[in-house]
C-alpha positions in Angstrom: -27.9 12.8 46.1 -27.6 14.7 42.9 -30.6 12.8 40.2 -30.0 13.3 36.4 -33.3 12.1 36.4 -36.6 11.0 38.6 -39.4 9.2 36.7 -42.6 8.7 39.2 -45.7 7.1 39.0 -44.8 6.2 35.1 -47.8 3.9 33.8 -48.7 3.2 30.1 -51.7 1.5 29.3 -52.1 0.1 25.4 -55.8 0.2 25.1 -55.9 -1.9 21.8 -55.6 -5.0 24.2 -55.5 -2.8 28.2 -52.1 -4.0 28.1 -50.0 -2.1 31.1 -46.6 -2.2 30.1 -45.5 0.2 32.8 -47.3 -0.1 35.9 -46.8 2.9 38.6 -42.6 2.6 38.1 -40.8 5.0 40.2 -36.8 5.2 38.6 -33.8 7.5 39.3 -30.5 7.6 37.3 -27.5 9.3 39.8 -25.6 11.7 38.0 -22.0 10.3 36.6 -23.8 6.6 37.1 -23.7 3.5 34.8 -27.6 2.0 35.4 -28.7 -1.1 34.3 -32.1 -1.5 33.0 -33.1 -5.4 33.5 -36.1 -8.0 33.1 -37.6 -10.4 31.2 -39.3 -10.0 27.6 -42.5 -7.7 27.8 -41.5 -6.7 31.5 -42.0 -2.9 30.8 -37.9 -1.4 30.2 -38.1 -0.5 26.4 -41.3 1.2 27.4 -39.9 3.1 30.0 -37.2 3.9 28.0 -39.7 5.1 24.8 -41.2 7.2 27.1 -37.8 9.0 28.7 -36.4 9.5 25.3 -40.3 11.1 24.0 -41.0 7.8 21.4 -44.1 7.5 24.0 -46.3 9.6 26.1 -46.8 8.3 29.8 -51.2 7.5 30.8 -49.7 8.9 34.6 -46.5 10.1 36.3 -43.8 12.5 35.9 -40.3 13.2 34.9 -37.7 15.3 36.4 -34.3 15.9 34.2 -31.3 17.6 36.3 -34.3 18.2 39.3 -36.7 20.3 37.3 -40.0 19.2 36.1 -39.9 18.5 32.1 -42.5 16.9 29.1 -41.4 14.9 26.4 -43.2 14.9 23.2 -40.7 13.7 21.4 -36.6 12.6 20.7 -36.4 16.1 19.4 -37.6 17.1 23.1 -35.4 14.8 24.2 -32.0 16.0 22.5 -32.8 19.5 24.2 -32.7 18.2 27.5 -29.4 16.4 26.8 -31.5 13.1 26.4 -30.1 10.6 24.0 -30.8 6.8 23.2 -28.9 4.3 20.8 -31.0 1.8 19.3 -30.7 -2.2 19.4 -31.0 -2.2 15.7 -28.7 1.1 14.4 -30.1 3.2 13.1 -27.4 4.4 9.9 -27.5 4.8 6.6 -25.3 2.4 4.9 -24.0 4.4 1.9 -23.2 7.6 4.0 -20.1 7.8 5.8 -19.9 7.9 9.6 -19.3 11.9 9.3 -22.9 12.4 7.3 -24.6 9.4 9.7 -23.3 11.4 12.6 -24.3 15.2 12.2 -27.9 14.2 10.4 -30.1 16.3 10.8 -28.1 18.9 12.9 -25.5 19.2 10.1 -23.3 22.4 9.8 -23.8 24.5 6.8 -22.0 27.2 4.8 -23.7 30.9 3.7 -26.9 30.1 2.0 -27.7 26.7 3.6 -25.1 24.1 1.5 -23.9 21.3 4.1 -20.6 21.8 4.7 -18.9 18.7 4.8 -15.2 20.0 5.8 -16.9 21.4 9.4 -18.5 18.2 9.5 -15.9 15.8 9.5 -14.0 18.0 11.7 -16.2 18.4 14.0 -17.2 14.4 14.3 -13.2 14.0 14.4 -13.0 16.2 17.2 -15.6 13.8 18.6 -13.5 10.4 17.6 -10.4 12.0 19.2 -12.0 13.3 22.7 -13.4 9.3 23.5 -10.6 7.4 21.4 -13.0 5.7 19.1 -11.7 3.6 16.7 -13.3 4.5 13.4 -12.6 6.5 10.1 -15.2 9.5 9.9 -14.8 9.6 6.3 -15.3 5.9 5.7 -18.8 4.5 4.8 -21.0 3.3 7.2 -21.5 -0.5 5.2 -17.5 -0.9 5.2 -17.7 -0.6 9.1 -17.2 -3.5 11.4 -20.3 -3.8 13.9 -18.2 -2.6 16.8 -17.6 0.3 14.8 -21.1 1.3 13.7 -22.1 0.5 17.6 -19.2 3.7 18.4 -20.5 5.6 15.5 -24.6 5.2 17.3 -23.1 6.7 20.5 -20.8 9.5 18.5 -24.2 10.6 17.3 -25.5 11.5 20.8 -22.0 12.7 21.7 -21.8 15.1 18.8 -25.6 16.4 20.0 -24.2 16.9 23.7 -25.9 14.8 25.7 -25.5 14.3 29.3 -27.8 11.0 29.8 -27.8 8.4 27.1 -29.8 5.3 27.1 -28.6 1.7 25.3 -30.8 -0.9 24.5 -29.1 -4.3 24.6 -25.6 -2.6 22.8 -23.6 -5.9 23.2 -26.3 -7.8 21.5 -24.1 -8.7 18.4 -20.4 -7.5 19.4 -17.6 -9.8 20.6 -15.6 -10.0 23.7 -13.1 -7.9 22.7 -15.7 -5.2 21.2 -17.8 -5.4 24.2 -14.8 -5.1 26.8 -13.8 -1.7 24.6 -17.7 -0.9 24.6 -17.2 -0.8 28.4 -14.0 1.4 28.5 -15.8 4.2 26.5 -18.9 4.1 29.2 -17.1 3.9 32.0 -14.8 6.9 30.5 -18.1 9.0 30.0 -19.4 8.1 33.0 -16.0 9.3 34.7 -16.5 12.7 32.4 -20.0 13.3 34.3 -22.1 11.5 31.6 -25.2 9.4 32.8 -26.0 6.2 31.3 -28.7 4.0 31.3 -28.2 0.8 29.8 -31.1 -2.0 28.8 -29.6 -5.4 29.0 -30.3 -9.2 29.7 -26.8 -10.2 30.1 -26.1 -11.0 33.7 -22.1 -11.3 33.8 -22.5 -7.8 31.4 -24.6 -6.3 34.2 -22.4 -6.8 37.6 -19.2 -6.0 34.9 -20.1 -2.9 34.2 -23.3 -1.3 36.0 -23.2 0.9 39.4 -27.1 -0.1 40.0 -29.0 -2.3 38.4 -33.1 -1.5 38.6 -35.2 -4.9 37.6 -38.8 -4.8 36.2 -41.4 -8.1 36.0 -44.6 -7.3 34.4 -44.7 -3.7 34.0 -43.4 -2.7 37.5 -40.5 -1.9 39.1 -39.3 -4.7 41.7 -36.6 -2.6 43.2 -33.4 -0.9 42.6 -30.2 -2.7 43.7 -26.1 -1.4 44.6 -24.7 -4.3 41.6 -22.3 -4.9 44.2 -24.1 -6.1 46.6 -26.5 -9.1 44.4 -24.6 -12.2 42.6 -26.0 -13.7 39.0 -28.5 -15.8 40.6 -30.4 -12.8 43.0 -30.7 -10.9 39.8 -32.1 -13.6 37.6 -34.7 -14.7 40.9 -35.8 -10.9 40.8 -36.3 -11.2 36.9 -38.0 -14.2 36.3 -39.4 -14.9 40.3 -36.9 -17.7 40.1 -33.5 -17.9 39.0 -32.6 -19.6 35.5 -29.0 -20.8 34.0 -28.4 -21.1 30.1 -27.7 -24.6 29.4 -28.3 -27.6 27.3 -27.7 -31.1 28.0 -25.8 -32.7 25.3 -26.6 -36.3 24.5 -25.9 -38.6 22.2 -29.0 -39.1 20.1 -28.2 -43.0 19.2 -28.6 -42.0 15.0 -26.4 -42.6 12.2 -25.2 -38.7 11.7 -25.6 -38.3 7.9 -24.8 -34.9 6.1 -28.2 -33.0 5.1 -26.9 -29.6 4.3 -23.2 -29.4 2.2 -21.5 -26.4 1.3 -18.8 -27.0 -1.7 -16.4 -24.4 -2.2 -19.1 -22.0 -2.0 -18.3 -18.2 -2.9 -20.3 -15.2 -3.0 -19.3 -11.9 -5.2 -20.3 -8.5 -5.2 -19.9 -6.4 -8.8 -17.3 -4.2 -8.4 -15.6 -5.4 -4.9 -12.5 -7.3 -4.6 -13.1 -9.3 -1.7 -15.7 -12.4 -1.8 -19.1 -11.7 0.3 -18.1 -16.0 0.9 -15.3 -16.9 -0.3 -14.8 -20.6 -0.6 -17.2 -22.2 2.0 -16.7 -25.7 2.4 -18.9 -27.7 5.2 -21.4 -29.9 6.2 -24.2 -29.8 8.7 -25.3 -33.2 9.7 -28.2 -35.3 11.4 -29.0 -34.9 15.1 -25.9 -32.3 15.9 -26.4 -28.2 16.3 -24.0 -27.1 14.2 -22.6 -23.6 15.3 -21.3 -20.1 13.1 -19.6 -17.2 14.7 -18.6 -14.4 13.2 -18.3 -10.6 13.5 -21.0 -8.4 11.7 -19.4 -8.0 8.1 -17.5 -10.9 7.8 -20.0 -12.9 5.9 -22.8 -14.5 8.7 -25.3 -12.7 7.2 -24.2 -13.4 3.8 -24.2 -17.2 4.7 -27.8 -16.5 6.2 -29.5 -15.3 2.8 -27.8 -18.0 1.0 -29.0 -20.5 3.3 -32.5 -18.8 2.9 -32.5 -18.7 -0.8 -32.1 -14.6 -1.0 -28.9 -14.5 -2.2 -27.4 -16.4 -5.5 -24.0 -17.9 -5.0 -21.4 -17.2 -7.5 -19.6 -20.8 -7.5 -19.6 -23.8 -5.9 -22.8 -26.2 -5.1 -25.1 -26.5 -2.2 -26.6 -30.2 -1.7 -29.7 -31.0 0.5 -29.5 -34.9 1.3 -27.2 -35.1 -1.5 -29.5 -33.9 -4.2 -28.5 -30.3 -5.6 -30.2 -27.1 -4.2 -27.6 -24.6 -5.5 -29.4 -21.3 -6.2 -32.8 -23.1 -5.9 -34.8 -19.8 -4.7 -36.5 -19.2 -1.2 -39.8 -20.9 -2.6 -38.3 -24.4 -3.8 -36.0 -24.3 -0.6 -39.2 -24.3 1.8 -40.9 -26.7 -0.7 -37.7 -28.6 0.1 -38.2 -28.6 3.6 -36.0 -25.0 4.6 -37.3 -24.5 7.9 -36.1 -20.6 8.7 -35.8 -18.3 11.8 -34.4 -15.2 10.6 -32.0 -12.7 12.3 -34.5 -9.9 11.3 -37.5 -11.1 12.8 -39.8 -7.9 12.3 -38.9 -7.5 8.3 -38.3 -11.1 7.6 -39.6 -13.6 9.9 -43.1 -11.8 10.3 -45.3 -9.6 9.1 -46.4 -7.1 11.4 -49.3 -5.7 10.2 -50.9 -9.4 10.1 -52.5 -11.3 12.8 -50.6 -13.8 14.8 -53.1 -16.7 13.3 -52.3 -15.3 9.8 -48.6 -15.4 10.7 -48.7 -19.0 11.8 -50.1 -20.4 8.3 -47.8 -18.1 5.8 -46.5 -21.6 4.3 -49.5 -23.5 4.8 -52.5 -21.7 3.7 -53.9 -23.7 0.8 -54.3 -26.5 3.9 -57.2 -24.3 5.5 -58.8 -23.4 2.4 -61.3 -24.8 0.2 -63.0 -23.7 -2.6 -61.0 -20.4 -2.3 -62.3 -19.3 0.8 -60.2 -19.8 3.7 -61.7 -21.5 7.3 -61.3 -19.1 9.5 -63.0 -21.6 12.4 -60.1 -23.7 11.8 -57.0 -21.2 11.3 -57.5 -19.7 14.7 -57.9 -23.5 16.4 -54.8 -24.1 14.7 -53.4 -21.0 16.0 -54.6 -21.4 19.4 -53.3 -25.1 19.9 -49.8 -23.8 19.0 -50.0 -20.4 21.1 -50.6 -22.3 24.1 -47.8 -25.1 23.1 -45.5 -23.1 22.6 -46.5 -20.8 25.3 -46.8 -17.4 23.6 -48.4 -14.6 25.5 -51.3 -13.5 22.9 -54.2 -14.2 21.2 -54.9 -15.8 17.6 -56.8 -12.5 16.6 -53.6 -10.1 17.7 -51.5 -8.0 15.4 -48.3 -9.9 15.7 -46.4 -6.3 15.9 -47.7 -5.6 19.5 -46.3 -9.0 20.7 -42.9 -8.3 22.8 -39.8 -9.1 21.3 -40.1 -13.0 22.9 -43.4 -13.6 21.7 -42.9 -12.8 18.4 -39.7 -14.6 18.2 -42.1 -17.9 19.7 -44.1 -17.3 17.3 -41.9 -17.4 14.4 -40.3 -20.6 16.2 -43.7 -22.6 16.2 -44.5 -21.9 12.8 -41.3 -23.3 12.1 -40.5 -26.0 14.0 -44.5 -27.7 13.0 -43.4 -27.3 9.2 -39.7 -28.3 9.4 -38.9 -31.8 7.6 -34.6 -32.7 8.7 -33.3 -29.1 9.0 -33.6 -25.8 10.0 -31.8 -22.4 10.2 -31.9 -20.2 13.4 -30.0 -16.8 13.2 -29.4 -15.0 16.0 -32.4 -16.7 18.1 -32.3 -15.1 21.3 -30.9 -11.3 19.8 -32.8 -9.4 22.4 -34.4 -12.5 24.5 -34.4 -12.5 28.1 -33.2 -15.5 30.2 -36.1 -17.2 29.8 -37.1 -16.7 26.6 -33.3 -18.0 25.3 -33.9 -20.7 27.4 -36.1 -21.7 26.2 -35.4 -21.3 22.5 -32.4 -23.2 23.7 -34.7 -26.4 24.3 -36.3 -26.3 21.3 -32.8 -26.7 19.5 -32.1 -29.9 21.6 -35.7 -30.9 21.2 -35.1 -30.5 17.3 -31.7 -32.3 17.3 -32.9 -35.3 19.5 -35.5 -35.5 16.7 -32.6 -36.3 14.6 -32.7 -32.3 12.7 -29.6 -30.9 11.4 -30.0 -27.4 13.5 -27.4 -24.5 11.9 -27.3 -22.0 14.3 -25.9 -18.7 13.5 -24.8 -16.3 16.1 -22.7 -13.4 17.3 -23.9 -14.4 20.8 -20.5 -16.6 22.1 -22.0 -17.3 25.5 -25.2 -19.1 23.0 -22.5 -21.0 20.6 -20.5 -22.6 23.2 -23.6 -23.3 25.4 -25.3 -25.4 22.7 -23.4 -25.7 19.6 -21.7 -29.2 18.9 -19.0 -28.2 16.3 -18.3 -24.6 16.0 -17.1 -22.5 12.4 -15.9 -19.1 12.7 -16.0 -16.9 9.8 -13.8 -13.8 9.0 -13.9 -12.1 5.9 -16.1 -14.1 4.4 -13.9 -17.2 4.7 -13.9 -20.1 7.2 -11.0 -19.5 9.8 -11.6 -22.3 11.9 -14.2 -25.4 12.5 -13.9 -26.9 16.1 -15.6 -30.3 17.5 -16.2 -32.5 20.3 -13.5 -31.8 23.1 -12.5 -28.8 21.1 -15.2 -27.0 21.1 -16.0 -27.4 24.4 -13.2 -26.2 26.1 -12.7 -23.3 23.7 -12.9 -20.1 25.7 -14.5 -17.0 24.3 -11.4 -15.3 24.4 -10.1 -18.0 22.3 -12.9 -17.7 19.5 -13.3 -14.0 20.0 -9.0 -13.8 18.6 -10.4 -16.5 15.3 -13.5 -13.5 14.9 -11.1 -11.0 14.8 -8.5 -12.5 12.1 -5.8 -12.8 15.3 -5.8 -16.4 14.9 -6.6 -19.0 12.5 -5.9 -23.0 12.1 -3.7 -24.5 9.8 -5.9 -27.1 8.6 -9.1 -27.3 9.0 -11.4 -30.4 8.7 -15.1 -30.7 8.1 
């Protein structure tokens, strides 16, 4: 058996809290294989990929690359051994086009050092043409769809020559469609010889597309498996120690559904660009329901997200909160107004990582454990530890919140506030990066929230999350509503079926709030 690579005996200890995030893992990627990397939150993968790709140095073990015996100090190690990795949040700069993203750093130059753009794009062309990826090398990065800047990520690695290349979670915010020409491309380099390894908690994603899947609880490996041979269920009873299925009971909470949140003709303009950021949003998000937005990367989700968070001004239309005006109210009189907010960037938004978890937990309430200017620290981490253990967060009051895993810090954020919400809240993309569990049971909390009688607006790319919880569905493209589904509707749609709205294939004639 030919081995692009042998990791044994990998252990990493973090000594700021003896945390062992890998734990003795012995792993092997075939040559020409498609690998999936798979466990729950904090079980040890994006360690173990950190450390293959040189973002981390291993306590104990070793690594082999093509059979001989290597060190990796760094990506720049990496890249030499024909190592690369695409991030779950991409790494691109926004007002460079794909060409200048692509050869950064490694960019061909004319006599006397000047970056020769011309070789550039024809070289990242010659790249787009070889793998039939869909995307303009000349355009800018921002005017790219997400599918697109997921192909530019991997074009990156491609133009460096690599023969192993890692993804973490690279479905996380694509569509069907996007994802099933995601897969083509890997299969195709895994047909050319390439090796992949790809970090995922998607379990249909994982026997679709994977040759092996390797699954990790706590730091170790529990074994390496033929996909073939394990349904769904096996693999989520080897991640978890029991198996878990997505779903949420829908029941009808007895209350009077009354509109808390209303959009009127709401549009959003950038200086200088034709085409509305929102153009035109008209709904409502009522009492007791979990009301549901899809929408491709670019097309005006995240747009809807700042506005809803008080970030971004509109340009027309109102915004109501129980039928009292909130338009362009600010992100400070919206949470005095009872804006309860989980944001789709939990690390720069939803947190800050430099902070304790107790100081995390009291951002809005702080005045309420101090007195005569001096804050009761007694009584912040009591508060902190009643809600870590209720909400069952793996940490400690005293704890930088930034060396939480993914999960925790997303529990976190989600206890802080759900305790301060007063009739609504705003979740975008939730369980981005979540295990089974952890979506679970983020999942809960949303029922938990709307049986409370909460108007819960959930935002996702995630179609698998919308139709498993939301009531009524809207689908954005370009910045305009293309269709709002409810009751029977919505739950038979298929994901095929929204995936065509998301895309601008399809769109209803009339649509009704």
């Amino acid at each position: 058996m030919e081995y692009a690579v042998e990791m044994h005996g990998i252990t990493r200890i973090y000594p700021e809290n003896n945390l062992r995030a890998n734990d003795a893992v012995d792993l092997t990627l075939r040559k020409g294989e498609i690998l999936c990397l798979a466990g729950e939150n904090g079980a040890g993968k994006t360690t173990l990929m950190k450390i293959l790709y040189g973002l981390e140095r291993p306590d104990e073990g070793d690594i082999r690359v093509m059979g001989k015996p290597v060190v990796i100090g760094s990506p720049l190690d990496a890249n030499r051994l024909g190592i690369g990795m695409v991030h779950q949040h991409f790494m691109l700069v926004d007002d460079f086009t794909v060409a200048q993203n692509v050869v950064m750093g490694v960019e061909p130059t004319l006599y006397g050092g000047l970056y020769n753009i011309n070789e550039a794009e024809k070289k990242v062309a010659k790249v787009v043409s070889d793998h039939h990826f869909s995307v303009d090398v000349k355009k800018k990065v921002k005017s790219l769809t997400v599918g697109q800047k997921q192909q530019a990520e991997i074009m990156k690695m491609l133009y460096r020559d690599v023969d192993i290349l890692i993804l973490d979670e690279p479905t996380a915010v694509l569509t069907e469609q996007e994802t099933e020409a995601l897969f083509v491309t890997l299969r195709e380099l895994a047909r050319l010889g390439k090796s992949l390894i790809l970090i995922t908690h998607k379990l249909n994603e994982i026997k679709a597309i994977s040759h092996r899947v390797a699954i990790m609880r706590q730091g170790k490996l529990i074994g390496t498996y033929n996909t073939a041979e394990v349904d769904e269920l096996e693999i989520s009873r080897l991640m978890m120690g029991q198996s878990v299925t997505l779903h949420v009971d829908r029941v009808d909470t007895g209350l009077d559904a009354k509109p808390v949140i209303r959009f009127e003709n709401v549009s959003v303009l950038r200086r200088g660009q034709q085409r509305p950021l929102l153009d035109k949003v008209t709904f409502s998000a009522n009492s007791g329901e979990i009301l549901g937005f899809a929408g491709v990367g670019g097309n005006g989700l995240g747009v809807l997200e700042a506005v809803l968070g008080g970030f971004v001004p509109v340009t027309s239309g109102k915004i109501y909160h129980n039928e009292v005006e909130t338009t362009n109210c600010g992100t400070a009189n919206l949470r005095n107004d009872g804006l309860a907010y989980v944001p789709a960037d939990r690390i720069e938004v939803g947190s800050a990582v430099a902070a304790s978890v107790a100081e995390n937990l009291i951002v809005d309430a702080r005045s309420s454990f101090t007195r005569h200017g001096v804050m009761n620290r007694k009584k912040i981490e009591a508060h902190a530890q009643k809600l870590l253990e209720k909400y069952s967060v793996k940490g400690t009051p005293g704890m930088s919140i930034g060396t939480l895993s993914g999960g925790n810090i997303q529990k976190v954020i989600l206890a802080r506030e759900i305790e301060q919400y007063k009739d609504y809240i705003v979740l975008s993309e939730p369980t981005w990066g979540l295990d089974i569990a952890s979506s679970q049971y983020v999942y809960e909390r949303m029922a938990e929230l709307r049986g409370a009688g909460a108007a819960v607006i959930l935002i996702s790319s995630n179609l698998d999350e919308i139709l498993a919880v939301a009531d009524r569905i809207i689908i954005f493209y370009r910045g305009a509503i293309v269709a709002m589904l409810a009751g029977n509707e919505a739950l038979g749609a298929s994901k095929e079926e929204l995936g065509a709205y998301m895309l601008g294939l399809k769109r209803q004639e009339a649509i009704h709030d």
